[in-house]
C-alpha positions, 0 to 999 in steps of 0.5 A: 447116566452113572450106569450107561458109563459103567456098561460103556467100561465093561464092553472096553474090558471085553474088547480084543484090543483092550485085552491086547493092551493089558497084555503088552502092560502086563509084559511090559511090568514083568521085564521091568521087575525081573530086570530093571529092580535096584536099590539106587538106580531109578528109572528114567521114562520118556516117550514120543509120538506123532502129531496125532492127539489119539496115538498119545491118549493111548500111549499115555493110558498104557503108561498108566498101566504099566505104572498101576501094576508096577504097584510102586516096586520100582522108582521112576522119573520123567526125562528132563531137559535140565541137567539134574545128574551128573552120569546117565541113568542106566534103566530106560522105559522108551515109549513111541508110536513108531520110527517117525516118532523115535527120530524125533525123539533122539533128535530133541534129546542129549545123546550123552544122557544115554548110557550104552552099558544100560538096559533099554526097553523101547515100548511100540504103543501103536499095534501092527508096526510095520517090519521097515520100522522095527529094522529103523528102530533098531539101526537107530539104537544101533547107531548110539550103539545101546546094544542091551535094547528090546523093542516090545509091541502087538501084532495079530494079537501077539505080544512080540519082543525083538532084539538084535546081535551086532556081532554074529557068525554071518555079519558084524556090526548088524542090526537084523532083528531077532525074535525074542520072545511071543506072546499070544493073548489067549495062552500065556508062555510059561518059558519066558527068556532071559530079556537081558544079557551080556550081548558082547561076551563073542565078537565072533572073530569081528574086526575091532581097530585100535589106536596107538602109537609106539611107546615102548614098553607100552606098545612096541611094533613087530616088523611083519612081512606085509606093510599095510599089517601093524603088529603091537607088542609090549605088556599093552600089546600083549594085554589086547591080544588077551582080551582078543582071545577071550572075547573072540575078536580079531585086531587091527591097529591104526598108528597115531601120528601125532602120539597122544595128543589133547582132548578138547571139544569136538574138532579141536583134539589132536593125536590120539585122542582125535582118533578116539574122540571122532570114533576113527577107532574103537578104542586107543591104548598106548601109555595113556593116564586117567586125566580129567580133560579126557573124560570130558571128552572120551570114556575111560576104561578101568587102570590096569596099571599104575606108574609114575612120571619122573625126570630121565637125568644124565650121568654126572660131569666126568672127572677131569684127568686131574681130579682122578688122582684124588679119586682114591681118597674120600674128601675127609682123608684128603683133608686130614692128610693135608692137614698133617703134611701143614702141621709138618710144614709149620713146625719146620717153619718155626724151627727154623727160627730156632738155634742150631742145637734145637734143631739138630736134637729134632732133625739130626745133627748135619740135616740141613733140608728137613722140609725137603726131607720129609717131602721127598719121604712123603712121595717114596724117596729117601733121605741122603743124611739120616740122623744118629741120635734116638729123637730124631730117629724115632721122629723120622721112623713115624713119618715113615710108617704114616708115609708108607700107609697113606702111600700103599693105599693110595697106589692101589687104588689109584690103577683103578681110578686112572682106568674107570670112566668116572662121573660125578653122582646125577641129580637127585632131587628137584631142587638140584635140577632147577639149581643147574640150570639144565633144559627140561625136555618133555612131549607137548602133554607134559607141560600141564605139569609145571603151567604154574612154575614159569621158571621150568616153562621159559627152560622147556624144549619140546620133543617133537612127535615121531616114533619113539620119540620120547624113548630115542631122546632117553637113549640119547642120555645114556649115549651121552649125546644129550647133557644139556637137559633132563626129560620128562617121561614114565618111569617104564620107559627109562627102565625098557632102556636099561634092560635093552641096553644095560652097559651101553646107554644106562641112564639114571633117574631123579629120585623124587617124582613128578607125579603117579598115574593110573593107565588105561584104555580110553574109548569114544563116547558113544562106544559100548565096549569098555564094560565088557573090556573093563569086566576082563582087566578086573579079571586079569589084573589081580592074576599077575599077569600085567606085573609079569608081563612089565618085569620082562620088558623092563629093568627097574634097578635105577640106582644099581651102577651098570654092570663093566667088563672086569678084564684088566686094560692098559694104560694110555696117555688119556689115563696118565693125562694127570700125572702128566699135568701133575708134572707140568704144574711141579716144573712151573713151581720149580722155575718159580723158584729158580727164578726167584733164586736168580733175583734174591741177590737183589732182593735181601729179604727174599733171601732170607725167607727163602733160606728159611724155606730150605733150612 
């Protein structure tokens, strides 16, 4: 019995199709060391076949095979229904009978486990397919776009491998099968091809669709003659038109009505993330931050740049008419020269108390309004009586000088106040802007900031979506059209703004931030495009060109004060308005006065305090 066993394995071992079988084994080990090797990567086996127990026996025993001759060089794992991983293993080993199979096969299993960057080997273990199932296979792994995928069977006693180039010369996004590589069981080609490599690295002028919306500077649109053409500028734009000539492909846009919109669960989303998500575009760019809800939902690219949001605020208050006269003098010079002309007025008050000796030794003998006096001194009169003795004179020669510097001072400077536009410092801080009780003003995303702060939420406006939106609502700040709040937006956006218009809308910004962001492209989830589109950012980032590219669409000196014409303006009655009330309050003081005079006869004791006043 041993023996008829031993003869029956070695007709097996000389048979054609068991030669044929070590062959497609053998191949099979050979790719799977020259390419799928790596210190950390496993890789993942899984297989399918028809309801014929024949066709898995002998898929199982090329498998044992292909796994004998591995010799333990490489990790392996069966596929697995339970969610064991967090990120899609890379390297592949796909085993199927035939197009019927791999239906089946990609219908029971999660697509997401399927990473389309990764390497697949796909392994036809029933000999002769059929050319109508090699063309299905390849449709179907095109469909789930794993572009680096081989398919590897027998046929007529050669061991084929096929491939496909989604994007030719002659067609994009295609799938006709290319032979590879051929290898008879008799003579053994030593030339063997690279299996792998980057397939992507020319679209060869194919069309690839972007999503965007308008957010300058991120994305700017260019008027173009026809209307159905969407031109994209901005250091984002100009970044796509980069990649475009180093990967040769040629772009077109689609605009996203809703702006950025949210990423939620299929069907949900809105804006430009439903776009990526139910793959309307190939990839959506347009001032878009690494966010955690997106890539549940969305495959994030690599940053190419990072910003920061933070609040837009509006200028200070104005100075009223009456508070520029005091413009010319800080506050602690203001409160020092009160403080003199007080101590002025208390010492003529208690000498007033005095004999007539003392005072005509201070004053000067026949002085009988020294109050008045050193008012009218004060303002640039002149006294009508001055004193003869050397105490008094030398008295009224130091108020002279004190009046006559404070005086000169004051005059110089106050021409250039009366004319200035001036506007109390803007808010700093975050706790400034919560303590004026301003709006806040942001996009619909913008909330997520602030969801567990209700006092911000119940003083939130939303900006509707539209073009530009966010950028009108800061020119607005700066046209002084909006005071009423402060918004909500990136730091590049208000610095697009003070470039293009530094004089006429400059708008400030609060200096504490909200938050740091990281921006990049997002793509659908199933794309294969953000290895070869992150390979060349890393490439261009590093080189400068994005940092340049920012700095000539935008002015990030905030807290510079905007540049005003230096020629000289007339005066007008809006700038002379305070000296006008200061006049007006000064004839209300005097008929005060006057009227009190009128009724002091009636009133002894207010007679005397008012000849104590004067004297």
């Amino acid at each position: 019995m041993f023996w008829s066993h031993v003869l029956v394995a070695i007709l097996l071992s000389h048979h054609p199709s068991t030669a044929v079988n070590e062959q497609l084994a053998q191949t099979v080990a050979q790719i799977l060391l020259q390419h799928f090797v790596h210190p950390f990567e496993a890789v993942q086996i899984d297989q399918a076949t028809s309801n014929q127990s024949a066709a898995f026996h002998r898929q199982q025993d090329l498998i044992d095979t292909i796994l004998r001759m591995l010799g333990g060089r490489l990790v392996v794992r069966r596929y697995s229904t339970r969610p064991t991983i967090v990120e899609p293993y890379f390297f592949h080993l796909i085993f199927v009978d035939g197009d019927e199979a791999l239906t089946r096969l990609l219908a029971e299993r999660n697509i997401i486990n399927y990473d389309t960057s990764g390497l697949y080997l796909l392994v036809i273990s029933e000999p002769e397919p059929p050319d109508q199932s090699i063309d299905s296979v390849l449709a179907h792994l095109w469909n789930l776009h794993l572009v680096n995928a081989n398919v590897i069977f027998n046929r007529n006693g050669h061991v084929l491998v096929y491939t496909y180039f989604p994007f030719r010369e002659s067609h994009c996004e295609h799938t006709q099968p290319e032979l590879l590589f051929n290898l008879t069981t008799l003579q053994e080609n030593p030339n063997q091809p690279i299996f792998y490599c980057n397939r992507l690295r020319n679209f060869h002028g194919c069309a690839l669709l972007g999503g965007t919306f308008e957010a300058k500077p991120y994305t700017i649109y260019r008027d173009t003659m026809s209307n159905a053409t969407l031109q994209v500028g901005g250091f984002e734009g100009d970044l796509m038109q980069v990649l475009a000539r180093q990967l040769n492909f040629s772009l077109s846009w689609k605009n996203a009505p809703g702006q950025w919109g949210f990423a939620r669960p299929l069907g949900n989303s809105t804006g430009l993330m439903k776009m990526a998500q139910e793959e309307e575009v190939d990839f959506a760019i347009g001032c878009l931050a690494m966010d955690p809800d997106r890539y549940r939902y969305l495959k994030a690219g690599a940053s190419h740049y990072t910003s920061k949001i933070l609040f837009a605020v509006p200028h200070g208050r104005s100075y009223t008419a009456f508070e520029k006269l005091f413009g010319p003098f800080e506050r602690s010079l203001l409160e020092m020269h009160a403080f003199v002309v007080i101590v002025t007025c208390v010492v003529v008050l208690i000498l007033s108390f005095a004999n007539r000796k003392v005072r005509a030794f201070v004053y000067g003998r026949g002085v009988s309004t020294p109050l008045l006096n050193a008012i009218a001194i004060l303002f640039g009169g002149s006294v009508p009586q001055p004193p003869v003795r050397n105490f008094a004179r030398t008295l009224l020669f130091l108020w002279l000088v004190y009046c006559f510097i404070i005086g000169s001072l004051y005059q110089g400077s106050l021409f250039h106040y009366l004319q200035k536009p001036m506007h109390y410092p803007p808010l700093k801080t975050m706790r400034e802007i919560d303590r004026s009780g301003l709006f806040y003003y942001m996009v619909d995303i913008g909330t997520r900031f602030f969801v567990h702060n209700p006092s911000i939420v119940r003083r939130t406006r939303i900006i509707a979506p539209g073009k530009d939106s966010l950028g009108h609502a800061i020119a607005q700040v700066g046209l002084t059209h909006l005071t009423d709040g402060v918004i909500l937006s990136p730091m590049d956006l208000v610095a697009y703004n003070n470039r293009v218009n530094p004089r006429t809308r400059f708008v400030h910004i609060a200096r504490e931030h909200v938050s740091v962001f990281p921006v990049g492209l997002y793509y659908p989830k199933r794309s294969p495009l953000w290895d070869v589109f992150d390979k060349q950012v890393r490439m261009i980032v590093p080189s400068g060109l994005v940092g340049d590219w920012i700095k000539r669409y935008g002015d990030y000196d905030f807290f510079a004060r905007p540049k005003e014409k230096s020629e000289p303006r007339k005066l007008s009655n809006e700038h002379l308005a305070g000296a006008y009330q200061l006049y007006g309050c000064c004839l209300g003081v005097s008929v005060v006065v006057f009227l009190l005079e009128m009724v002091s006869p009636r009133f002894p004791t207010l007679g005397v305090v008012l000849r104590h006043l004067i004297d």
